[in-house]
C-alpha positions in Angstrom: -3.6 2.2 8.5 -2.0 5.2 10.1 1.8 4.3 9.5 3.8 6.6 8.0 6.8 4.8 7.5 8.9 7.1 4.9 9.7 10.7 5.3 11.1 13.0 3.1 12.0 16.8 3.2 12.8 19.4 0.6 13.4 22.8 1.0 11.5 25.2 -0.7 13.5 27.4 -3.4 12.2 31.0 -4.0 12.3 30.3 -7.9 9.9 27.4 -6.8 7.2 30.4 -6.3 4.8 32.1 -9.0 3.4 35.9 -8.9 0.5 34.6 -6.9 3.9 34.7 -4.1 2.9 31.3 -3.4 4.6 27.9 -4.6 3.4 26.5 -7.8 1.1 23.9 -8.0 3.2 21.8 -10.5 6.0 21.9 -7.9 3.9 19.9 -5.4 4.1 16.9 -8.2 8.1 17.3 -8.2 7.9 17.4 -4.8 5.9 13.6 -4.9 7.7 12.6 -7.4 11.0 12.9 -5.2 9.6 11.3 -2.4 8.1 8.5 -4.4 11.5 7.9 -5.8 12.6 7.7 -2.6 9.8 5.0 -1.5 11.2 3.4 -4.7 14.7 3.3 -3.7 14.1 2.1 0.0 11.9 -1.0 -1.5 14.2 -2.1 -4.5 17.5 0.0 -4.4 18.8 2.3 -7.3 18.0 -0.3 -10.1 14.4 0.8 -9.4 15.2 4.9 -10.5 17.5 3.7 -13.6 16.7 2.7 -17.2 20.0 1.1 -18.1 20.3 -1.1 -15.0 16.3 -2.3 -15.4 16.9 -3.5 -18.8 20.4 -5.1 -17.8 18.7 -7.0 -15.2 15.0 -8.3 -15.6 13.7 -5.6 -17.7 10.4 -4.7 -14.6 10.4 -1.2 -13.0 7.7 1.0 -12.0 5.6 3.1 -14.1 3.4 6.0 -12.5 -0.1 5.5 -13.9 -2.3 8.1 -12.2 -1.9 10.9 -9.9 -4.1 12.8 -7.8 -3.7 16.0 -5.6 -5.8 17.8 -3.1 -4.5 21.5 -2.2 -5.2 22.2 1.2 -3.0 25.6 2.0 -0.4 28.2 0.1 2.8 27.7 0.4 5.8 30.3 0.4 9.3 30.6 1.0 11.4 30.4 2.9 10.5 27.0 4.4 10.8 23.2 3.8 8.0 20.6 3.1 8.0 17.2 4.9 6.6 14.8 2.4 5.4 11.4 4.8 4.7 8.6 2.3 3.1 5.2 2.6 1.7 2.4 0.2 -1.8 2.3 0.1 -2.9 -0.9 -1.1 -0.9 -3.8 -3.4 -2.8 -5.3 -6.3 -1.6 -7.8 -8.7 0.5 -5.5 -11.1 -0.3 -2.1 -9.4 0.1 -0.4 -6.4 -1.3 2.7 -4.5 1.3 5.5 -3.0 -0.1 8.0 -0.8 1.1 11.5 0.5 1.0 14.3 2.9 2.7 16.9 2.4 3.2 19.3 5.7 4.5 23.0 6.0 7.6 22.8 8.1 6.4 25.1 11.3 6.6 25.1 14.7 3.0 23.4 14.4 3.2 21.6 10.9 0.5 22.7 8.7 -1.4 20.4 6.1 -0.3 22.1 2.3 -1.4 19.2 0.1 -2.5 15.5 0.2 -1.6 13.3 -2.6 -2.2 9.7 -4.0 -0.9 8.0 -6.7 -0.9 4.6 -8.7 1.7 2.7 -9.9 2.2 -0.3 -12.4 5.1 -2.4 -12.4 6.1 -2.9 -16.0 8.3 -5.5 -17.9 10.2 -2.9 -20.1 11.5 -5.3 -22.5 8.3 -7.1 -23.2 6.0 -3.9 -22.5 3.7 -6.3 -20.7 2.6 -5.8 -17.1 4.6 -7.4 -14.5 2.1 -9.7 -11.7 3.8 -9.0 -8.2 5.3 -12.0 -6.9 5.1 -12.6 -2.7 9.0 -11.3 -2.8 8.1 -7.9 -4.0 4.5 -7.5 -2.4 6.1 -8.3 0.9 8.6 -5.8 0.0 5.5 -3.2 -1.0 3.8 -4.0 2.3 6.5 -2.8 4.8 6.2 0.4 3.7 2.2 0.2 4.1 
């Protein structure tokens, strides 16, 4: 599995750094959440990132259930980050979302590797939603 089939970039603010002089590690999990979101949008549109149109429709959207992060170096402005994302594996209510996050430079440089996972959720019920073939084959395009 090497694909890297979504990419995302942000630019790094200056109020997005701490006194260390170096980005804040909370902003590398708003910096996965957007690319996520993104991955999100690709596979089911903007009903996927909105509330309102979820519970119009079916009432199932995604839910993050766990995130993980490994810091691997600083991070400062002024530069960008190019977030590559990919799903990971697809389960029978869950799936896996995995990142790496690279320091725009001449020679991109590893800042952070990230991996999440996420449950897809009837909202009106509150009961877990079991992935039909539609929606895993959806999830696996972007694996």
């Amino acid at each position: 599995m090497k694909n890297w089939p979504l990419e995302t970039e942000i630019p790094i603010n200056w109020g997005d750094m701490d006194a260390f002089n170096h980005v804040n590690n909370i902003i590398f999990l708003r910096w996965c959440e957007t690319a996520r979101i993104e991955l999100f949008r690709k596979i089911w549109g903007d009903v996927a990132i909105n509330m309102v149109e979820i519970l119009n429709k079916d009432g199932v959207g995604p839910i993050l259930a766990n995130f993980n992060i490994n810091y691997k170096n600083p991070v400062s402005y002024p530069n960008s980050i190019l977030i590559k994302t990919r799903v990971s594996k697809v389960g029978n209510s869950s799936f896996g979302v995995e990142h790496i996050l690279y320091i725009k430079k001449k020679q991109p440089i590893i800042a952070a590797e990230a991996s999440s996972i996420v449950v897809m959720v009837n909202y009106k019920s509150g009961n877990k939603f079991i992935l039909d073939d539609q929606n895993k084959n959806m999830l696996y395009e972007f694996s």
